[in-house]
C-alpha angles and dihedrals in degrees: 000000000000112000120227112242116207144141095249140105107211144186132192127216106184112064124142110214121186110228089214150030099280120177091171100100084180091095094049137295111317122197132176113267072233086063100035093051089050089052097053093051094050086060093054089255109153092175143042140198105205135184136148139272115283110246125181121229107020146087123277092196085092105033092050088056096050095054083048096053088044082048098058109107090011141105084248123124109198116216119186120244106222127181145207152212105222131097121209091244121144102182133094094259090045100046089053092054094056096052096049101052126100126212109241139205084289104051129097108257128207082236094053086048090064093042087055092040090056103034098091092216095079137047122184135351146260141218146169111206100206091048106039103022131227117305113248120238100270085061093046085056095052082046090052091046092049100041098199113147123262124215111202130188113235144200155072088353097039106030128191100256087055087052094051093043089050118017110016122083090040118129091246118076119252122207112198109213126224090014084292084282113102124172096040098287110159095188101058091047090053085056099038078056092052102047083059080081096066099029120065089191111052121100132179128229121214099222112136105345110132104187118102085198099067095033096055089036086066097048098053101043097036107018102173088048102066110100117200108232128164101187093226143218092022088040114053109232099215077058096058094038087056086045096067097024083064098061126119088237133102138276097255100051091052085061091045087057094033100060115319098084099047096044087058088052099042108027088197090077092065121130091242094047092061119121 
């Protein structure tokens, strides 16, 4: 495989690992943390944000060891998959249901978000949106308390208006994968750009968007929000870093989305807490 060759050091924040051995490519594309992390290296990627498979209906508590212990001696930073019981309804049917549903054995807990915050394997959190819900209040709360920052997957089934009603001015940093637009909807990354304006703490992840235009739109207009993501491994990494490498755009604002902007965000990704 040809290695890229460039000037920058440059972390991801957007990498599927799988927490076990798992043959079944039903469920997408499933590659060797050996072979991830070569991969990795081959794009010029010193540092990974990790994290398991969505799944509906089960429980993250074992999945999110497995990716810490695959995690342990390599340039791997595990975040925890939690899960929720809401649904972004507004109307009458929808708010009831909200109220009246109970987490069960499978949902995240607050108490399982402090176990997570203090446990020094893992640093941040994960969620889809369209496959884990949205977290009720009580767990908002626990991810308030514990200000670690969430990555969320975002688009058609999990819009930026829904993210700011539910997830955005919180005290923790979110961080909206795939410009809020997957898949490839132009519309909603222009407004998932446009809501940085009103929330400091919103920050957009490069994983699967497509269009030069929005990405250099961001970082132009909001240069210390961009997020560098792959999206690996469905995503090759060689192919996200050229991605960004080929925009019309300096020097100084492809380090702040290679790696500037997220290790200020997540002080873990810094060049001397490597392992």
């Amino acid at each position: 495989m040809l290695e890229l060759e460039h000037r920058f050091r440059v972390v991801d924040v957007s990498v599927r690992l799988s927490p076990v051995d798992d043959s079944d490519t039903s469920r997408g594309l499933t590659i060797t943390p050996d072979r991830l992390e070569r991969e990795m290296h081959q794009a010029g990627i010193t540092r990974s944000i990790v994290f398991p498979p969505s799944r509906a209906g089960t429980s993250y508590v074992a999945p999110n060891n497995g990716v810490a212990r695959r995690s342990v001696d390599r340039p791997f930073v595990a975040f925890a998959r939690i899960n929720g019981t809401q649904t972004p309804g507004r109307n009458a049917t929808g708010r009831l249901r909200n109220a009246v549903r109970q987490r069960t054995d499978h949902h995240t807990s607050p108490s399982d978000i402090e176990k997570y915050a203090y446990d020094d394997r893992f640093h941040g959190f994960v969620l889809d949106p369209t496959v884990d819900g949205y977290p009720d209040d009580d767990v908002l709360a626990a991810l308030e308390d514990v200000d670690l920052p969430v990555i969320v997957r975002g688009g058609v089934d999990a819009p930026p208006e829904t993210l700011a009603s539910l997830l955005l001015g919180r005290s923790f940093p979110v961080v909206v994968g795939r410009f809020g637009g997957h898949p490839l909807s132009q519309p909603l990354m222009n407004e998932m750009i446009d809501l940085l304006g009103e929330y400091d703490d919103c920050y957009l992840e490069t994983s699967f968007v497509r269009y030069r235009e929005q990405l250099e739109r961001a970082l132009f207009e909001h240069p210390d929000r961009v997020f560098f993501g792959s999206g690996a491994p469905a995503c090759h990494p060689n192919v996200a870093v050229m991605e960004i490498l080929t925009l019309d755009v300096s020097g100084d604002l492809l380090r702040r989305a290679f790696s500037k902007n997220a290790c200020r965000v997540i002080d873990v990704l810094t060049p001397d807490s490597g392992p």
